[in-house]
SELOKE-394498 format. One record per atom (N, C-alpha, C, O, CB): residue number from 1; atom name; x, y, z. Coordinates in Angstrom, 1 decimal. Glycine has a CB too. Layout:
BEGIN
i;at;x;y;z
NUM;CA;X;Y;Z
...
END
This chain:
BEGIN
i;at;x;y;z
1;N;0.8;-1.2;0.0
1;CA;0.0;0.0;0.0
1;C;0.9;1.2;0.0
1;O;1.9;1.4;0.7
1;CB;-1.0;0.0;1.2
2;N;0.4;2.0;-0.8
2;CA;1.2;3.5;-1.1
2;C;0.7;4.1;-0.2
2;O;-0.5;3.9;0.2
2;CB;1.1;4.3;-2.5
3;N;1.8;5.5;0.4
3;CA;1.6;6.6;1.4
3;C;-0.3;7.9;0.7
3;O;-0.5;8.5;-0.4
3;CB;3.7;7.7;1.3
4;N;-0.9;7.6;1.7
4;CA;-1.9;8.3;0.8
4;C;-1.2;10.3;0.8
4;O;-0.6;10.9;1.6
4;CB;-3.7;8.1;1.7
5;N;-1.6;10.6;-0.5
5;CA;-1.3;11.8;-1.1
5;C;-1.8;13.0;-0.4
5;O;-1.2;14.1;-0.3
5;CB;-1.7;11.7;-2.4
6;N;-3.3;12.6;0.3
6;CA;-4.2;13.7;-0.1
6;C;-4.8;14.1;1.8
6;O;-5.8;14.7;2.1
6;CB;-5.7;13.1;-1.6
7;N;-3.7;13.7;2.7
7;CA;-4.1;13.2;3.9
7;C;-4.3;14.1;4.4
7;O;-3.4;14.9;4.0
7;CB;-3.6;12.4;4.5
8;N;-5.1;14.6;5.3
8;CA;-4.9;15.8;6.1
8;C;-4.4;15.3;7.9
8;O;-4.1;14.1;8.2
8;CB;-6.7;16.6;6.0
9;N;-4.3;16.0;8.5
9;CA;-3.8;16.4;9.6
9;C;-4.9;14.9;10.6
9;O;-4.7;13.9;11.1
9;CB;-4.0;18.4;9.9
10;N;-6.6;16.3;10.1
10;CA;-7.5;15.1;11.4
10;C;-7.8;14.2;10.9
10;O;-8.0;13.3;11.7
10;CB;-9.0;15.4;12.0
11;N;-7.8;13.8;9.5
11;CA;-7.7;12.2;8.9
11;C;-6.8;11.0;9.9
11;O;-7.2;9.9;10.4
11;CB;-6.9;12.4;7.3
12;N;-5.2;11.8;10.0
12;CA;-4.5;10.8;10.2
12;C;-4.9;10.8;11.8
12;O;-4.8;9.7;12.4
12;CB;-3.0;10.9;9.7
13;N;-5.4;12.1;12.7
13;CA;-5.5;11.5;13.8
13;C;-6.8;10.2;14.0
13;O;-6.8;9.2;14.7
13;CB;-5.6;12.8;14.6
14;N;-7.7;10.6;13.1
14;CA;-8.6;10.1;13.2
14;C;-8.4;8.4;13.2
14;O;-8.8;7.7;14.0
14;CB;-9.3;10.7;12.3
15;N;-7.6;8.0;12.1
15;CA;-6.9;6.8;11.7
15;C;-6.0;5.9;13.2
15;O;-6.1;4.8;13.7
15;CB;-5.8;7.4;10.3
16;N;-5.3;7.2;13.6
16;CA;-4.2;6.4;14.6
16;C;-5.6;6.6;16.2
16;O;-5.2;6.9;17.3
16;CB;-2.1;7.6;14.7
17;N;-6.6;6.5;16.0
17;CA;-7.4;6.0;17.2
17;C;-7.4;4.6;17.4
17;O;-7.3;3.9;18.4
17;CB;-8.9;6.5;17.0
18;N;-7.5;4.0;15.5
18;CA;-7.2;2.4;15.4
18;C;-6.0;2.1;16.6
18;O;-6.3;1.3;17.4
18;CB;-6.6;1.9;13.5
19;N;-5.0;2.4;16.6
19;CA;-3.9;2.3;17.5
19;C;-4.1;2.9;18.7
19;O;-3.1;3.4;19.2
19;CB;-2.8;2.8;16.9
20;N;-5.5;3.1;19.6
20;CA;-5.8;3.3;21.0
20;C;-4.7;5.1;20.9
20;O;-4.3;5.6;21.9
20;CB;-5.0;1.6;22.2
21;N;-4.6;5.5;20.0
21;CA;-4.2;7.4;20.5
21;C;-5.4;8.1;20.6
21;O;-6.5;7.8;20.0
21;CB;-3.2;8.3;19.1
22;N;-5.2;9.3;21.4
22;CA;-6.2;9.7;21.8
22;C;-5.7;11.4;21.7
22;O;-4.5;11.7;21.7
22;CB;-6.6;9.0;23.2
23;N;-6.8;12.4;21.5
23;CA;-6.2;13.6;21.2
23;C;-5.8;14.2;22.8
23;O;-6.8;14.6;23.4
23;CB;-7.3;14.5;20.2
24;N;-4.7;14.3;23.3
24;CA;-4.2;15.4;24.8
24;C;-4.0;16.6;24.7
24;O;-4.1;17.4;25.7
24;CB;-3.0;15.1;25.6
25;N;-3.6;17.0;23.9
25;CA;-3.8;18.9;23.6
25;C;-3.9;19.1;22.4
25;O;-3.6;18.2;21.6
25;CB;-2.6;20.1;24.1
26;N;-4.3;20.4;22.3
26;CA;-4.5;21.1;20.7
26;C;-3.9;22.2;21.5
26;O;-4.1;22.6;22.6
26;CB;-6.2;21.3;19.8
27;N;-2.7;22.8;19.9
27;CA;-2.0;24.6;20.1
27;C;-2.0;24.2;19.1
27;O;-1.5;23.2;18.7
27;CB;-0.6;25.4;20.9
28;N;-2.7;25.4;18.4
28;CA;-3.0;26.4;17.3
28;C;-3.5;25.5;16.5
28;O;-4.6;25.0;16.8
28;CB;-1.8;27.2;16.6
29;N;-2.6;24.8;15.1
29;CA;-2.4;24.3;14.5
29;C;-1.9;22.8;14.9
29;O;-2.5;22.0;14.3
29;CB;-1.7;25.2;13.9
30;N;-1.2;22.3;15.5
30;CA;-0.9;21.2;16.2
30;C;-1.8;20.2;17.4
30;O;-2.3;20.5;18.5
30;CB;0.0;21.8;16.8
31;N;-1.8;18.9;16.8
31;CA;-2.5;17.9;18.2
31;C;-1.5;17.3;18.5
31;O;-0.6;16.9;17.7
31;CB;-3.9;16.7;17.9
32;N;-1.5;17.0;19.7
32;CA;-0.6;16.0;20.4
32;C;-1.5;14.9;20.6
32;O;-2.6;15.3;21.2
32;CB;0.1;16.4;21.8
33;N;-1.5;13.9;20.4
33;CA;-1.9;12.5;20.7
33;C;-1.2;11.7;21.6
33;O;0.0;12.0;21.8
33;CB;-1.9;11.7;19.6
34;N;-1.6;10.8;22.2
34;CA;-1.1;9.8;23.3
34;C;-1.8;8.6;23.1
34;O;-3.0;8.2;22.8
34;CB;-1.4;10.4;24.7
35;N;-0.7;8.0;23.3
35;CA;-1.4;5.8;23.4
35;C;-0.6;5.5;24.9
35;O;0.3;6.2;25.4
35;CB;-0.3;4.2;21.6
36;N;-1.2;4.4;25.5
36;CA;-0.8;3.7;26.6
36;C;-0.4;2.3;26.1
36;O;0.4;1.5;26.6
36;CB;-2.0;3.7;27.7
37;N;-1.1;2.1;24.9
37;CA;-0.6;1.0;24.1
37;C;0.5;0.6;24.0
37;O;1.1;1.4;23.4
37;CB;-0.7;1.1;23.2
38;N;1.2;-0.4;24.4
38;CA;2.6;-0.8;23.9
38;C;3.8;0.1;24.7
38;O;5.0;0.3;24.3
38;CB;2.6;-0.5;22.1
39;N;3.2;0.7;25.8
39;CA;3.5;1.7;26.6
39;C;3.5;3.1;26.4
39;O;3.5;3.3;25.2
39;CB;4.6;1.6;26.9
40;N;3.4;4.1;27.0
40;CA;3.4;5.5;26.7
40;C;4.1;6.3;25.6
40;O;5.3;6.6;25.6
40;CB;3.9;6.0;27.7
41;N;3.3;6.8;24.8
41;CA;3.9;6.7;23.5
41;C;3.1;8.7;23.1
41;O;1.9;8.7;22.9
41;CB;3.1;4.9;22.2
42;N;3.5;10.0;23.0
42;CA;3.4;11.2;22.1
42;C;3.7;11.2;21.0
42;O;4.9;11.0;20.7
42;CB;3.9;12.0;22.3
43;N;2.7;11.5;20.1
43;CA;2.7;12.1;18.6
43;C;2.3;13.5;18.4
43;O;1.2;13.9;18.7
43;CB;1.8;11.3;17.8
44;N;3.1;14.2;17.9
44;CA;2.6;15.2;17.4
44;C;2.2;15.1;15.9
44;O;3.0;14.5;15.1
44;CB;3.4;16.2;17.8
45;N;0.7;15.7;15.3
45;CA;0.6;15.8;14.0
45;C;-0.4;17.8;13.8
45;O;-1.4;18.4;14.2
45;CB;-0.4;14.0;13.4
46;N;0.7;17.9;13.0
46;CA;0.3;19.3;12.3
46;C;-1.6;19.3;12.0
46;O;-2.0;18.2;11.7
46;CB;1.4;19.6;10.5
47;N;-2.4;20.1;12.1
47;CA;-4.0;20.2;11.5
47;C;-3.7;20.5;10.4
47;O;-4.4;21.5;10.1
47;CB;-5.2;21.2;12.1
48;N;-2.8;20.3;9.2
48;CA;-2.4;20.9;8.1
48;C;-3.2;20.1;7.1
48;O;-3.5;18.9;7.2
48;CB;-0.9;20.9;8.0
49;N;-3.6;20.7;6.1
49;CA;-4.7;20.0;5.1
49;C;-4.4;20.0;3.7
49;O;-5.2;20.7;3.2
49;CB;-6.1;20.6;5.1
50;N;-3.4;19.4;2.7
50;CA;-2.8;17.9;3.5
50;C;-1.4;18.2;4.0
50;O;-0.6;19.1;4.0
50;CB;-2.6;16.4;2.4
51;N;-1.3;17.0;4.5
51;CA;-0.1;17.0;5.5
51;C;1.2;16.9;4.2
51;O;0.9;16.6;3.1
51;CB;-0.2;15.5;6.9
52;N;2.3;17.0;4.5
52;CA;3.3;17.1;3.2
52;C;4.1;15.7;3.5
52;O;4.6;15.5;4.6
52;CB;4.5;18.6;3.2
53;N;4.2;14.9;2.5
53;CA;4.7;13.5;2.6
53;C;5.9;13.6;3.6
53;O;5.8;12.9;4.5
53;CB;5.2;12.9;1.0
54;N;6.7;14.4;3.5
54;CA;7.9;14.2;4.5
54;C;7.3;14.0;6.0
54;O;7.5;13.1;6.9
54;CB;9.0;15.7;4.5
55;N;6.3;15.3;6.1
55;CA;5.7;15.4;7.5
55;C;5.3;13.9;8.1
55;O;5.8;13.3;9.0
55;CB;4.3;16.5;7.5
56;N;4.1;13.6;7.1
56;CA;3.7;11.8;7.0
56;C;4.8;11.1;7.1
56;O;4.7;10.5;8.2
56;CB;3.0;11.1;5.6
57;N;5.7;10.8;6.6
57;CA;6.6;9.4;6.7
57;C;7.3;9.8;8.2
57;O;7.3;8.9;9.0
57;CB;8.0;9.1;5.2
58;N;7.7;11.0;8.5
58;CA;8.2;10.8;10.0
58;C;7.3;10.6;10.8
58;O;7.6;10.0;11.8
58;CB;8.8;11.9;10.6
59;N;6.2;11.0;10.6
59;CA;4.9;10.1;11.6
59;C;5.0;9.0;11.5
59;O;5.5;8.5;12.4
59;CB;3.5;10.3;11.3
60;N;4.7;8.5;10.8
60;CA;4.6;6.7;10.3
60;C;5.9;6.0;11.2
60;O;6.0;5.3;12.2
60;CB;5.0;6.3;8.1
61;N;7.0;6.8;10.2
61;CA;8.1;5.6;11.1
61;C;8.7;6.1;12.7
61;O;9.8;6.0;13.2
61;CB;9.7;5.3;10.1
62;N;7.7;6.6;13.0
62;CA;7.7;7.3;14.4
62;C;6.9;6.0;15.1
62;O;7.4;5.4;16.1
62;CB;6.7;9.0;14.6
63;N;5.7;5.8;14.5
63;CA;4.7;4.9;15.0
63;C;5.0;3.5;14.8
63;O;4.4;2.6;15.5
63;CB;3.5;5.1;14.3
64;N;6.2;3.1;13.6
64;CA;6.2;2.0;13.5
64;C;7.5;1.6;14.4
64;O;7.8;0.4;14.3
64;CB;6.2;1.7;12.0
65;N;8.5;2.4;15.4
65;CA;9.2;2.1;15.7
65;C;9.0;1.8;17.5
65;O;9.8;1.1;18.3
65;CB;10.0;3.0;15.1
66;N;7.4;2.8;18.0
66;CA;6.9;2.2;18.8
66;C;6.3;1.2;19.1
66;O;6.4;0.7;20.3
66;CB;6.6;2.7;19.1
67;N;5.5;0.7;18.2
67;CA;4.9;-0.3;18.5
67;C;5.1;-1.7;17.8
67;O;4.3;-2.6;17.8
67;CB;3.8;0.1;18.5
68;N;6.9;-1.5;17.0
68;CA;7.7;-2.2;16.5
68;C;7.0;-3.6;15.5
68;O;6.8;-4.8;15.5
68;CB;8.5;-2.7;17.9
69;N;6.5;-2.2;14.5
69;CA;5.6;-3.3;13.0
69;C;6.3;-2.3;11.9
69;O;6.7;-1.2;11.9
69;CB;3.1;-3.1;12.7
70;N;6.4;-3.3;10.9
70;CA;6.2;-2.9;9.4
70;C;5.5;-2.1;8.9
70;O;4.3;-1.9;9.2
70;CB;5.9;-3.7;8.7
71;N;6.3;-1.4;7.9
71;CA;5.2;0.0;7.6
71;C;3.8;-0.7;6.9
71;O;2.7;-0.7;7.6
71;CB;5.9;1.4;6.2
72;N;3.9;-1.4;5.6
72;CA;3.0;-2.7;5.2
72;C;2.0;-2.8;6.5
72;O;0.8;-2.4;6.5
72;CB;4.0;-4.4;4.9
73;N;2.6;-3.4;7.5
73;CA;1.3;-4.0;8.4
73;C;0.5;-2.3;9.1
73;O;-0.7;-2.1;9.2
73;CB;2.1;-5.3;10.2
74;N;1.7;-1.4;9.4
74;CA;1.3;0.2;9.8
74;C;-0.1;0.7;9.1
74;O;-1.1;1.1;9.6
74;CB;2.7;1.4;9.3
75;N;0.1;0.5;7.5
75;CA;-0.8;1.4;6.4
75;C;-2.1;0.1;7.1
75;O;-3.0;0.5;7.7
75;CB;-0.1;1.4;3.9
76;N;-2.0;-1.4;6.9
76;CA;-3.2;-1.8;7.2
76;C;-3.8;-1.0;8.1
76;O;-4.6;-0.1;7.8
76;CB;-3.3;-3.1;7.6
77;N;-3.2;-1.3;9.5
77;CA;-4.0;-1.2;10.7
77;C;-4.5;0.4;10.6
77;O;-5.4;0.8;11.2
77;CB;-3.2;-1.7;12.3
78;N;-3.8;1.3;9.7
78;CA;-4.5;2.9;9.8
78;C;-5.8;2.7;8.8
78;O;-7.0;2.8;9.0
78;CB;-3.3;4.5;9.2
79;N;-5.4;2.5;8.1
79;CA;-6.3;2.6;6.6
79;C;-7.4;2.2;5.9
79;O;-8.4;2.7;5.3
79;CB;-5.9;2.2;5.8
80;N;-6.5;0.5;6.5
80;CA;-7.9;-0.7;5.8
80;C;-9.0;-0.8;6.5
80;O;-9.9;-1.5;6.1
80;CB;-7.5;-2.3;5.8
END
């Protein structure tokens, strides 16, 4: 599965709820998310609409290095 193109900011938070994150603050432009999942885990993702592929892949392999998966299995569990 390819990085989607067209993603916005609350899309992806919306997606990484699949992964038990939860929104803990909003400033300005910015959400911080939190999981207890797999232990205590912060994300920050920009409200930017869409988000810019660089911004996305350091998210992704942010996520895939916490909860120690494959990006392949990562895009399922957000996406599918």
């Amino acid at each position: 599965m390819k990085l989607p193109r067209d993603l916005s900011g609350d899309d992806l938070s919306r997606a990484m709820s699949r992964l038990g994150y939860r929104v803990t603050r909003q400033e300005s432009s910015h959400v911080r998310l939190t999981t207890m999942l797999d232990g205590e885990h912060h994300v920050t993702v920009p409200a930017h609409d869409p988000l810019k592929i660089g911004t996305l892949s350091g998210i992704l392999l942010d996520l895939q290095r916490h909860h120690r998966i494959e990006r392949k299995e990562l895009l399922r569990r957000l996406f599918e």
